[in-house]
N, C-alpha and C positions, 0 to 999 in steps of 0.2 A: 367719303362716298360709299362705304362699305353697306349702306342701306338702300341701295339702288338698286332695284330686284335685275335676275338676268331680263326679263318680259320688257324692259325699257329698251325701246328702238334707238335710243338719243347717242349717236355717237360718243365714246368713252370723254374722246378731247372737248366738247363740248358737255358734259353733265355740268362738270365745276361753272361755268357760264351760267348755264341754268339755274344752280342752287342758289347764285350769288344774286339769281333777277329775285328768286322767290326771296329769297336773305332783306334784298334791297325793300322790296314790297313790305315786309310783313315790321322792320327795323323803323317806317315814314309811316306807315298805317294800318299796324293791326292795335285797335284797342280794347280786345278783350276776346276769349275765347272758350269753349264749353265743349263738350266730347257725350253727346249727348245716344252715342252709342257706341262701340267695340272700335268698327267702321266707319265713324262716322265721327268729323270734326268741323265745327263751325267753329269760324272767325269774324269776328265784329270787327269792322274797315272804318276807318275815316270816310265817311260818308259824302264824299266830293266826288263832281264827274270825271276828273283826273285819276283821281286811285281807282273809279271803276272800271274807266277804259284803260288804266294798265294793269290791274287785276283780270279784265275780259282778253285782252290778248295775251298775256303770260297763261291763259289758263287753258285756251285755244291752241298754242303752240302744243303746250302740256299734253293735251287727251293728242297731238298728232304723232306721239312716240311713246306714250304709257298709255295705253288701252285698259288698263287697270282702274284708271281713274274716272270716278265722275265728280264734274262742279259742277254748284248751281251756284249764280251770284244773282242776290236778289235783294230789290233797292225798294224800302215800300216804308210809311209811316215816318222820313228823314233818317230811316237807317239803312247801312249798305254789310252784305254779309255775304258771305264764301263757306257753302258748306262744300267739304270734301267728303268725298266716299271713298275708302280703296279695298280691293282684294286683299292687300298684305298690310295686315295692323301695324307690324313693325315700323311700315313707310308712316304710316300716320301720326305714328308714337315719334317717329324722327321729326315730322313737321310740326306736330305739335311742341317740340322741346324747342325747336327754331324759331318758331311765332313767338311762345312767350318769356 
């Protein structure tokens, strides 16, 4: 958890809960992902309304304690995709290692 900047409001005992939804998420549907700037990571999802709307609330919980963070999840053409943006690349460099 040593890559959880202080700026995250998410109570200490609950981050591990956290990690382990985005863990759960990304271990059932990420397939395939691109870093298409510094700050910036997209993930390619299992394109079903299940991973979206557990993608869209994991990610709504998220920005209500890391302020740091922005998602877009965006379902268009039979693909579904999560891009992240964060202030600390480090965090991104962390998600990115965990997605793939």
């Amino acid at each position: 958890m040593t890559w959880v900047p202080p700026a995250c409001t998410l109570p200490t005992a609950e981050q591990p809960l956290r990690v382990a939804e985005f863990d759960a998420l990304f271990a059932r549907s990420v397939r395939g992902h691109a870093r298409p700037a510094r700050r910036r990571l997209t993930l390619t999802l299992e394109p079903t309304p299940e991973v979206a709307a557990t993608a869209a609330g994991l990610v709504m919980r998220e920005t209500g304690c890391c302020s740091f963070f922005t998602f877009t999840l965006t379902a268009a053409n039979g693909r579904l995709e999560l891009d992240v943006e964060a202030d600390h690349e480090d965090v991104l460099d962390a998600i990115e290692r965990r997605a793939s």
